[in-house]
C-alpha positions in Angstrom: 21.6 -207.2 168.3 20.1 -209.0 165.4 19.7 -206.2 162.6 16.1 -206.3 161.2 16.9 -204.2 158.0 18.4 -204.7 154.6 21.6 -202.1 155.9 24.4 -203.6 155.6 26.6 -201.9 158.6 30.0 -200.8 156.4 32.2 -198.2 156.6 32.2 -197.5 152.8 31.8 -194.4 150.5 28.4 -195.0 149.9 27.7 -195.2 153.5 29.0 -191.8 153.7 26.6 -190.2 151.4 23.6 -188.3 152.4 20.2 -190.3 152.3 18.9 -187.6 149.9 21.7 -188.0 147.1 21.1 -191.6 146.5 17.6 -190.9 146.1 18.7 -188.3 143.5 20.9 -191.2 142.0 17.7 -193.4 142.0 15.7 -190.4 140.4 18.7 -189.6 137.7 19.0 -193.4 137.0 15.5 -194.3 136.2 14.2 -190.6 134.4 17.2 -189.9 132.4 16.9 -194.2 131.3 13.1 -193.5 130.4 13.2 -190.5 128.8 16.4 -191.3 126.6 14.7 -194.9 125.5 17.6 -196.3 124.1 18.5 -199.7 125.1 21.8 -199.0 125.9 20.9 -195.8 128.0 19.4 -198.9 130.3 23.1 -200.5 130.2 24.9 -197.9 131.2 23.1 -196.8 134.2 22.7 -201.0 135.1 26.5 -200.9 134.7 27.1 -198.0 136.8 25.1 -199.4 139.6 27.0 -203.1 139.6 30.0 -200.5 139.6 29.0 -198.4 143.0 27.7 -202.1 144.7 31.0 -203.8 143.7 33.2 -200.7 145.4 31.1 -201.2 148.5 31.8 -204.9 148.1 28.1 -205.5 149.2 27.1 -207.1 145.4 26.7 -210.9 146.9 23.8 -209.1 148.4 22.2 -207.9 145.3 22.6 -211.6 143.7 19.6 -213.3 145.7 17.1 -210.6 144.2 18.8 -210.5 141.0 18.4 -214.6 141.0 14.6 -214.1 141.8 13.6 -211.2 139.2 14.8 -213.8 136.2 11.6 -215.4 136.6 9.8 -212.2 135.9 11.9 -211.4 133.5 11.5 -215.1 131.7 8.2 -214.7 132.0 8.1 -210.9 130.6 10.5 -212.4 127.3 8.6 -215.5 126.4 5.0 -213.5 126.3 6.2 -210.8 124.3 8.6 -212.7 122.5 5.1 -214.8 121.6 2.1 -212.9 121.9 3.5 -209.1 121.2 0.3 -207.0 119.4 3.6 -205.5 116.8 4.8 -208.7 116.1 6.0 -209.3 112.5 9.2 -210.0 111.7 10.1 -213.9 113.1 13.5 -214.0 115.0 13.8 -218.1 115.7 11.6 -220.8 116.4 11.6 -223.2 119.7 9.4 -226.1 117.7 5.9 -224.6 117.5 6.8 -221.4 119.6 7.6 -218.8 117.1 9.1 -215.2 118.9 9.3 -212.3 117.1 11.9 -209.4 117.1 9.4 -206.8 117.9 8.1 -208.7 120.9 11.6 -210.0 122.2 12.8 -206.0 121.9 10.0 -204.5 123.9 10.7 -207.6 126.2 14.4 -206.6 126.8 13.5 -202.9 127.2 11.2 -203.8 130.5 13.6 -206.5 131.5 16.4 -204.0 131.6 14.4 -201.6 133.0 13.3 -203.7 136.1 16.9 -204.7 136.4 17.9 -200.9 136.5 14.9 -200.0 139.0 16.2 -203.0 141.2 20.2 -202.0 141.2 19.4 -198.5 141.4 17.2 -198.7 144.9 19.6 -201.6 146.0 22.4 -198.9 145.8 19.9 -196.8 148.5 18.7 -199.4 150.8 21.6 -201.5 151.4 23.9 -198.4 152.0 21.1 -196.6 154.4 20.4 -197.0 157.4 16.0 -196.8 158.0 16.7 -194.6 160.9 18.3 -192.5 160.1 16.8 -191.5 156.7 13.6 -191.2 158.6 15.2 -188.9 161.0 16.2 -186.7 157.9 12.6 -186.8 156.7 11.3 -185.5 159.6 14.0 -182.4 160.2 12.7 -181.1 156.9 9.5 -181.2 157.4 7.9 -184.6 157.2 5.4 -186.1 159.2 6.7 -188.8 161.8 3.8 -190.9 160.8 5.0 -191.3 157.2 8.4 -191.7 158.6 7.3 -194.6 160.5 5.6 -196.3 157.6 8.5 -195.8 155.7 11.0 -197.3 158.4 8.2 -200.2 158.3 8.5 -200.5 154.5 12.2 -201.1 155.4 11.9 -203.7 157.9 9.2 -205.7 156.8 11.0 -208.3 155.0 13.9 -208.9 157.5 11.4 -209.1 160.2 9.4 -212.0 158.3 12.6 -213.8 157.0 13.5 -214.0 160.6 10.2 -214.8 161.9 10.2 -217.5 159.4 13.5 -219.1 160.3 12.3 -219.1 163.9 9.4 -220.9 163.8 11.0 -223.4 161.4 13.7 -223.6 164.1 11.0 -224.2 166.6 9.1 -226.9 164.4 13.1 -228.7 163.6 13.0 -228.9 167.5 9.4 -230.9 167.7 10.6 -233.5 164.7 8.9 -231.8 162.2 10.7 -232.4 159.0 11.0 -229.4 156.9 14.0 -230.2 154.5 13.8 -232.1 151.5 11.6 -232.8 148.4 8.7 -230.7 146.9 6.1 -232.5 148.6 7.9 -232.4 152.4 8.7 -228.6 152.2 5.2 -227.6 150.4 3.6 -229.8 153.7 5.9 -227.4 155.9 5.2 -224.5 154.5 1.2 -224.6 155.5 2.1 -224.5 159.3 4.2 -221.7 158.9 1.2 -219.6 157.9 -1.1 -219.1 161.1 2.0 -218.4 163.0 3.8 -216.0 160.9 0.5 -214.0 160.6 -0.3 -213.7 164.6 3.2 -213.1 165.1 2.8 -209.7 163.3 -0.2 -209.1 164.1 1.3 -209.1 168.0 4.6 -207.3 166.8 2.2 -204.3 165.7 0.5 -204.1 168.4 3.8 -204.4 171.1 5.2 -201.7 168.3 2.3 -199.2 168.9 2.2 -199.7 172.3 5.8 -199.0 172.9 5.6 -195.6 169.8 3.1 -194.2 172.3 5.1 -194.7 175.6 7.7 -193.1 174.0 5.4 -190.0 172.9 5.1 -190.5 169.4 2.0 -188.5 169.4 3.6 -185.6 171.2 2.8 -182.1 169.8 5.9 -180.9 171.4 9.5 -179.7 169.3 11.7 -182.7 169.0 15.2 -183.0 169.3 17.6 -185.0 167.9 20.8 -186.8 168.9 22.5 -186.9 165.8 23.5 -183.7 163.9 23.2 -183.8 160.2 23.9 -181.6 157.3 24.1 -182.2 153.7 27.6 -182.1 153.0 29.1 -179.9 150.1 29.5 -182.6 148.3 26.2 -184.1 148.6 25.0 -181.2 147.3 27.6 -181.0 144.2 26.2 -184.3 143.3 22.7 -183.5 143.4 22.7 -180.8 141.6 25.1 -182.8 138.8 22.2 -185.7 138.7 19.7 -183.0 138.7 21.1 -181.7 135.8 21.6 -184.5 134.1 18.0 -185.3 134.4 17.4 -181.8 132.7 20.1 -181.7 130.1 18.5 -185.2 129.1 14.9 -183.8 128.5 15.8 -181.7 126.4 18.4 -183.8 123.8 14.9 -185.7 123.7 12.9 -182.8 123.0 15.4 -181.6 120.4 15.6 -185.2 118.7 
């Protein structure tokens, strides 16, 4: 069956780990970067993250979104670099574009920080599977409504990739042409809209139909089929990244 989440079903380390240790790595890696503040704080934890997705050999996935947040981050540098409210010192000239060093340092301090924000939850969502993290939610305490919007959070983009390519599929099969310049794929494109919308508008309602057959709403105790405990050393590293997160507050109290 066709997965319809970012998981990337591996038997690797990071598979291994416990759902609530890389969301202490994704806490550690973006608190101790912000409250640190130095640019190559940023580096290290953006280096350590291509480290952990290279070992699981899943970093081709990364790539795509990497690809995609460049025009953010292009964006991000060429306003700042411009129209920055502390800029003074001039850095170079592009003809009648003059960036400053002020503008283009605050520039690379969000664009690394998006980059670290978008390694560091790519660690956690391509290494966990939305069911089970849920699951875990719920056995300490978690509503299984907010586990369900979470597990939608997960599989809302899959789910309209895929709806996508079918109905493109389906339109291929009627002659439509959908490949080609700017102007033939924009003309594509409009189709796709009225389609993709009542699609998930009748996925929701098929979804809510089968969460209630299934007793979603049922006051009773649940049990569950998989037995899971945070390992010894899911806990060891916790409590390292934990304090880390501490020991890093106060250097930059101190200093």
């Amino acid at each position: 069956m066709k997965s319809i989440s970012l998981y990337v079903e591996k038997n690797i380390w990071l598979t291994r780990l416990h759902p609530f240790t890389k969301l202490c790595y994704i806490l550690t890696a973006i608190s101790i970067s912000l409250i640190i503040g130095e640019i190559w704080m940023f580096g290290v934890w953006i280096g350590l993250s291509f480290l952990m997705l290279i070992s699981g050999k899943i970093v081709k996935k990364v790539i795509p979104l990497i690809a995609f947040s460049f025009t953010i981050l292009i964006t991000i540098f060429i306003i700042h670099g411009l129209f920055y409210q502390g800029n003074k010192n001039l850095l170079f000239q592009i003809g009648v574009f003059r960036f400053y060093r002020e503008g283009v340092l605050y520039a690379v301090r969000i664009g690394l920080n998006i980059l670290n924000i978008l390694l560091a939850f790519s660690v956690f969502i391509l290494t966990t599977k939305p069911a089970e993290f849920v699951e875990d939610l719920e056995r300490i305490g978690f509503s299984p409504k907010l586990g369900y919007v979470i597990s939608s959070v997960f599989q809302i983009v899959p789910q309209m990739s895929g709806t996508m390519n079918t109905i493109l599929d389906a339109q291929r099969s009627r002659g439509m042409e959908t490949e080609g310049n700017l102007k033939t794929r924009a003309k594509s494109f409009l189709p796709l809209i009225s389609p993709v919308v009542m699609s998930s508008l009748i996925n929701t309602r098929e979804r809510a139909i089968a969460l209630e057959i299934r007793g979603f709403g049922g006051k009773c105790k649940k049990t569950y089929l998989r037995e899971d405990k945070i390992k010894k050393l899911d806990g060891i590293l916790c409590f390292l990244m934990l304090a880390a997160i501490g020991i890093s507050i106060f250097v930059r109290l101190l200093y």
